[in-house]
C-alpha positions, -999 to +999 in steps of 0.1 A: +000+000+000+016+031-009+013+064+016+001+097+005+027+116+018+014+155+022+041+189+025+041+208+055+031+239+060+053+266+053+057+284+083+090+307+103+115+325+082+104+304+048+067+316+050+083+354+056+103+352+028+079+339+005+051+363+019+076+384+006+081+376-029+046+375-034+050+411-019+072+422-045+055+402-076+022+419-063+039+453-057+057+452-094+023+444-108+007+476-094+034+500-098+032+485-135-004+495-134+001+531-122+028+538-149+004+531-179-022+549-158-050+520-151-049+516-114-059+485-109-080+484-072-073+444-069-040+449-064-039+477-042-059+456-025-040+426-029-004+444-019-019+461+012-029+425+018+001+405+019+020+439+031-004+429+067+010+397+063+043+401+065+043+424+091+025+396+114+053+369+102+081+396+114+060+400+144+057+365+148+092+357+143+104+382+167+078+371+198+097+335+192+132+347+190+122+367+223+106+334+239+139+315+230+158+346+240+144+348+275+158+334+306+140+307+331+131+328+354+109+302+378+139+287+397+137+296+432+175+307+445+190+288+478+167+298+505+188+325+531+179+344+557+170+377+536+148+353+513+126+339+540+124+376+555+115+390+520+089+363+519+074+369+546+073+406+545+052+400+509+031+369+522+017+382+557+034+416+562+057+406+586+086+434+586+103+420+621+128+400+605+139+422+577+140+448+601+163+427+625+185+419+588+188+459+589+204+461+617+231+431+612+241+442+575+233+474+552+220+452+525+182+459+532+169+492+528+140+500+556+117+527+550+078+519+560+070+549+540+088+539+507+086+504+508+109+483+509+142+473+484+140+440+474+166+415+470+186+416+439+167+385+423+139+406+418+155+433+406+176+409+380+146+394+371+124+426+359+157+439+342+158+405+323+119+410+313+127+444+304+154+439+278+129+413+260+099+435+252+117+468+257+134+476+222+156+503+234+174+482+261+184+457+236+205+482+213+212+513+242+243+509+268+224+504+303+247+507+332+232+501+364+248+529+394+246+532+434+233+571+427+201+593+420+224+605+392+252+589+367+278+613+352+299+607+327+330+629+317+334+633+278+361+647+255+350+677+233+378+685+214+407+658+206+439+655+227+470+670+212+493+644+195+525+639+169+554+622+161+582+623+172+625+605+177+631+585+204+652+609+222+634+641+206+619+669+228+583+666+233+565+701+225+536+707+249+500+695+240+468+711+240+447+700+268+414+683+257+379+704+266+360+686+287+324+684+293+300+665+320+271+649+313+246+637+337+218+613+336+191+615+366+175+587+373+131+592+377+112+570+395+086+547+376+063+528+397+035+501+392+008+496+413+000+456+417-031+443+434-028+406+445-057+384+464-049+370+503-054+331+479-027+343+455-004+353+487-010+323+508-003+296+476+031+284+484+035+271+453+033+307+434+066+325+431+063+359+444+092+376+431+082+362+391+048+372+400+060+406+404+082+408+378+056+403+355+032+420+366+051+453+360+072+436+332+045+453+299+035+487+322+074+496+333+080+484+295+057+509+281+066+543+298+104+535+289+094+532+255+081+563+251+101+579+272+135+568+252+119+581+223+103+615+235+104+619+271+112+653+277+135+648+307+114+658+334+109+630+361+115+609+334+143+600+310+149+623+281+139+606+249+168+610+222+135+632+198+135+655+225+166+671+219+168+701+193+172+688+158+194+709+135+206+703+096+234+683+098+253+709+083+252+738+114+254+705+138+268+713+170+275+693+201+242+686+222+220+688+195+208+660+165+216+660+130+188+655+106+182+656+067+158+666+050+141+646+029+129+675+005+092+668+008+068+677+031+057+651+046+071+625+023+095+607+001+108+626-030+087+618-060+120+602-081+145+583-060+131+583-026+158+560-016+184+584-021+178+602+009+177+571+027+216+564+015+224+602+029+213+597+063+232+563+064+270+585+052+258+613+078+276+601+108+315+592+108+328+555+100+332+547+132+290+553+141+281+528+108+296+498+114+271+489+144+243+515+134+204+511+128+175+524+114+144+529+141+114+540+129+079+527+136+057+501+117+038+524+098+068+541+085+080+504+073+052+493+053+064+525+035+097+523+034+091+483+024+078+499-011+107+517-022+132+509-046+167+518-062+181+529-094+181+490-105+143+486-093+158+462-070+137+470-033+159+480-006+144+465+022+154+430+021+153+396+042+179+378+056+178+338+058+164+345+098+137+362+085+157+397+098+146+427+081+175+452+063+169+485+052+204+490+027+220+463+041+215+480+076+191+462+106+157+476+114+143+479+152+107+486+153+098+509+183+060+522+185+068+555+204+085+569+170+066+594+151+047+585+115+056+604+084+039+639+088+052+674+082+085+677+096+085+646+116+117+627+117+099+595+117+132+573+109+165+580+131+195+559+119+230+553+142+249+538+164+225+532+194+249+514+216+269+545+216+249+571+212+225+565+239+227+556+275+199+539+299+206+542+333+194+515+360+197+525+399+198+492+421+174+484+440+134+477+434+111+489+464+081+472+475+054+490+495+030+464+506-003+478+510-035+457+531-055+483+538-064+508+507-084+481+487-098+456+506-097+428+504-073+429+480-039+437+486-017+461+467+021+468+460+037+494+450+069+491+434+091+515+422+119+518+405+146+544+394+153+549+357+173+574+339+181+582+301+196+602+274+224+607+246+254+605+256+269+611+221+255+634+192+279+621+167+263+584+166+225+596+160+212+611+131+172+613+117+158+622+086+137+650+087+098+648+067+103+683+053+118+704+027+146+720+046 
């Protein structure tokens, strides 16, 4: 008897790149139709179609490579002292035995106002969750400080150097001009409401409770914040700062170009504005540089082509999206095409921007406000900004 033997589906980075050579059949088709003036309203239809499409495969690829990407988080560390106080501070609100840790070691910060700092699983654990839905985190520098505020001495202006013989004199040097920056940390808080069952299952972890709990709200101010926050009790979002034309850039503001348009893409070669922004910063900001612009402002971008007709936004065999041969992060918080927007922003993040982390997570346990639930308020310190306006430029929806 012989077995009917039937093909898989496709699915993963082969149904991506396939979505997208149907994209590009389907796209060719219409741009054909709109050169010899018979727009054909199928295939609008159809491109906008499949265009939905692949923008749910990316999607879809990226929440598995995220899955796979995160760390077990469930495993419960070797029970301690501070563990068993921490638990039963969160379980019955028992505060006598991390108050009597307080007064044998500095590691527990006690204030029955502000809550109290957890121990630094927790705090490990919501910075892991972080970095996995929080776009910014995975291509910024985060450093995590002791402080309310992290400064950071820079170099404006070169050192002096030469040449010079072995046994030559040494003229004098200039001395470099040197600047401060500082990033203060704001504090973003959550506020959790858990049932007396939930607390008194033994079998739930607390700690991953919390964590992910505050994991998609924590995740959601930073986002926008990174972008746009305008630096008061919050980080300072890298938009914030005042754009200039790249060519009357100065230190402590961005460099943008202009795309020409208002509002848009120039009519012929829209790419070539694209390859502009990409040669704006130095050599040394492109080799690990980005784009970042939102969805919206890909399915757009996704349409373009060069010279050749060839499309510039490509797929690599992990079903990775390219923009010129450069690697595109997706963040929501960025602006779409309008008027003067700089809706795409292309550089070296890692350098270019800094997230700072204080240590420490506070937990405010809270029996009485809701009853008979009970609530916790956690909070945590968060700072952000550029810390170097060489590595970031945009591109500028407007005609100067």
């Amino acid at each position: 008897m012989r077995k009917e033997i039937k093909a898989a589906p496709a699915h993963g980075a082969d149904a991506l790149l396939r979505a997208f050579e149907e994209f590009k059949s389907a796209n060719d088709a219409r741009l054909g139709a709109l050169e010899r003036k018979r727009g054909d309203v199928l295939l609008e239809e159809k491109v906008d179609r499949i265009d939905r499409a692949l923008a749910e495969q990316k999607a879809l690829i990226e929440r598995a490579a995220m899955a796979g990407r995160r760390p077990a988080l469930g495993g419960d560390p070797a029970a301690s002292e501070h563990k068993s106080a921490w638990h039963a501070y969160l379980r019955r609100g028992d505060v006598s035995a991390l108050t009597q840790i307080e007064s044998k070691a500095l590691s527990v910060g006690s204030d029955p106002n502000g809550g109290y700092v957890a121990p630094p699983e927790l705090d490990r654990m919501i910075e892991q969750r972080l970095r996995q839905v929080s776009p910014m985190r995975d291509i910024a520098t985060v450093r995590t400080t002791g402080a309310n505020v992290f400064k950071k001495p820079i170099s404006l202006t070169a050192a002096g150097t030469g040449w010079v013989s072995e046994t030559g004199s040494r003229a004098q040097t200039d001395t470099p001009t040197l600047a401060m920056l500082e990033f203060p940390t704001a504090e973003l808080y959550a506020n959790l409401a858990a049932t007396q069952t939930l607390l008194d299952d033994s079998f739930v972890n607390l700690e991953e409770w919390i964590a992910s709990e505050v994991e998609e709200a924590f995740a959601g101010q930073e986002r926008a914040a990174f972008v746009s926050g305008d630096g008061v009790n919050k980080p300072q979002g890298f938009l914030d700062y005042d754009l200039v034309a790249e060519g009357s850039h100065v230190w402590g503001k961005i460099g943008y170009v202009a795309t020409g348009v208002d509002g848009g893409f120039a009519a012929s070669n829209p790419a070539d504005k694209l390859i502009d922004l990409i040669y704006t910063p130095k050599p040394q900001f492109r080799q690990n540089a980005r784009f970042v612009m939102n969805r919206k402002t890909v399915s757009a971008v996704r349409k373009l082509k060069d010279d050749d007709g060839r499309y510039i936004w490509e797929l690599n065999d992990a079903g990775g999206a390219t923009l010129l041969g450069y690697p595109i992060t997706e963040i929501e918080d960025m602006p779409d095409i309008a008027t003067d927007a700089a809706a795409i922003v292309f550089g070296d993040f890692a350098r270019g921007y800094l997230i700072v982390d204080r240590a420490g997570v506070r937990v405010l346990r809270d029996p009485y406000s809701a009853k008979p639930y009970v609530l916790f308020y956690v909070t945590k310190r968060v700072g952000g900004g550029v810390q170097n306006f060489d590595a970031i430029k945009a591109l500028k929806f407007g005609d100067a």
